[in-house]
C-alpha positions in Angstrom: 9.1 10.3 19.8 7.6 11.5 16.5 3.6 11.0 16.6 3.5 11.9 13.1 5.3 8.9 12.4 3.8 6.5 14.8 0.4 7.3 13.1 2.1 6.4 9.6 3.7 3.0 11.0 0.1 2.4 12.5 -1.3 3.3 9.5 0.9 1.2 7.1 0.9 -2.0 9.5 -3.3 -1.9 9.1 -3.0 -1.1 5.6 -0.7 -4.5 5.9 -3.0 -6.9 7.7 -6.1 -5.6 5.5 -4.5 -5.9 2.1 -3.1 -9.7 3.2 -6.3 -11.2 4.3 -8.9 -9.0 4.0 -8.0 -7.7 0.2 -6.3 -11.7 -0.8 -9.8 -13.1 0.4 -12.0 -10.7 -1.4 -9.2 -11.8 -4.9 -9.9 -15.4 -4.1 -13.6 -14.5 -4.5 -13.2 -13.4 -8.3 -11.0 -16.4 -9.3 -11.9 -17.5 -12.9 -13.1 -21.1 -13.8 -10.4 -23.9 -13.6 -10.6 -25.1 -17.3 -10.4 -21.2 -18.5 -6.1 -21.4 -18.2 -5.6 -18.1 -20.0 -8.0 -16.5 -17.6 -6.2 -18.0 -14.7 -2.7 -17.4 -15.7 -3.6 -13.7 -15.1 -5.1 -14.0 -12.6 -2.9 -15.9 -10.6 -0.3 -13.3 -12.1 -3.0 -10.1 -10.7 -2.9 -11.9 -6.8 0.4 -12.4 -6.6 1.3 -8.9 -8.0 -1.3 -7.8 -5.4 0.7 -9.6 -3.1 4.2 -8.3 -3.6 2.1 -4.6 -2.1 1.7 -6.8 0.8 4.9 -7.1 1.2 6.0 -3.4 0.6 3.3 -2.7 3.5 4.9 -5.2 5.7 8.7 -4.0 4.8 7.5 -0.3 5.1 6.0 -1.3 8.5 9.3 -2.7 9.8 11.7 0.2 8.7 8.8 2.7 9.6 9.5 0.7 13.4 13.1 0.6 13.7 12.6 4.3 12.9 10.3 4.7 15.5 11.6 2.7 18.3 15.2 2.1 18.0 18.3 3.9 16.4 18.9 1.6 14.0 19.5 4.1 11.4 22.1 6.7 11.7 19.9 8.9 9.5 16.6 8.1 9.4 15.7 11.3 6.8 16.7 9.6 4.0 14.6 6.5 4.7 11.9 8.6 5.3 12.3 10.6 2.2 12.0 7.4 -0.2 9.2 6.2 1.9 7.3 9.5 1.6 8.0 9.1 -2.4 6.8 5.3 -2.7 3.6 5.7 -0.9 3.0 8.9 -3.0 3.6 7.3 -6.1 1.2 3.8 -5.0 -1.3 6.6 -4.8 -0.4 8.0 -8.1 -0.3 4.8 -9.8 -3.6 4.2 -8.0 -5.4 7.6 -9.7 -4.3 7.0 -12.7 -5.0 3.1 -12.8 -9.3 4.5 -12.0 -8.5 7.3 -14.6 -8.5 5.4 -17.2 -10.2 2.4 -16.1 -13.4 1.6 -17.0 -15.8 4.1 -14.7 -18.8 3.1 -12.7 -20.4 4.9 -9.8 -18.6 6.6 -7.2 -15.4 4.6 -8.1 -13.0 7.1 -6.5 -14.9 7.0 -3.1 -15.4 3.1 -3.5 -11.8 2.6 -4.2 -10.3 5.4 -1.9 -6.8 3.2 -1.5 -5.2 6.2 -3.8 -6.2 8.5 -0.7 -4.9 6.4 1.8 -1.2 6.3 0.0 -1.9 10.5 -0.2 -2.3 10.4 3.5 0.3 7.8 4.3 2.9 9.9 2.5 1.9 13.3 3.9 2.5 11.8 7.4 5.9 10.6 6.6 7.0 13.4 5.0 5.3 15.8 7.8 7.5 13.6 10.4 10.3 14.7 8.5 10.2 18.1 9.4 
């Protein structure tokens, strides 16, 4: 058993149940005015964008398991490779979405999700080796 990995799969299954209810709930609270449509088209288009990461989280969780727990895969590496790459690139995406967003105070400790995706990644590439 890889504890590297377990810590990832634990990691990525909390991320999971935060970002489904806890991150959809505090979306629902920013929801524009019912007559403003345009408004609302994007915004309806922003949640369920910010729901498809959900679903990465909960798919990433489940291979991140069978990894962990079974031998479901013949070679778990290369699994583990492209995982390693699509957290590192959420948190990429994530830097340079607060680069060159509008800035307000302490937004890169306030919105430390591109930190998590670091540390995500580093553990499942670490398990690798």
């Amino acid at each position: 058993m890889n504890t590297t990995l377990i810590i990832a799969n634990i990691l990525v299954f909390l991320t999971f149940i935060a970002h489904t209810f806890g991150g959809d709930g505090a979306y629902g609270k920013i929801e524009p005015d019912q007559t403003d449509f345009a408004k609302l088209q994007f915004w309806v288009m922003g949640r369920g964008a910010f729901q498809m990461v959900s679903v990465d989280c909960l798919l990433a969780t489940i291979g991140l398991t069978l990894i962990n727990f079974t031998n479901y895969f013949k070679d778990p590496k290369l699994l583990l490779n492209i995982l390693a790459i699509y957290f590192f690139a959420y948190g990429i995406a994530f830097l340079i979405t607060l680069i060159i967003s509008t800035k307000f105070p302490k937004s890169f400790i306030k919105l430390w999700q591109w930190l998590l995706m670091f540390v995500i990644s580093g553990l499942i590439y670490a398990g690798t080796l």
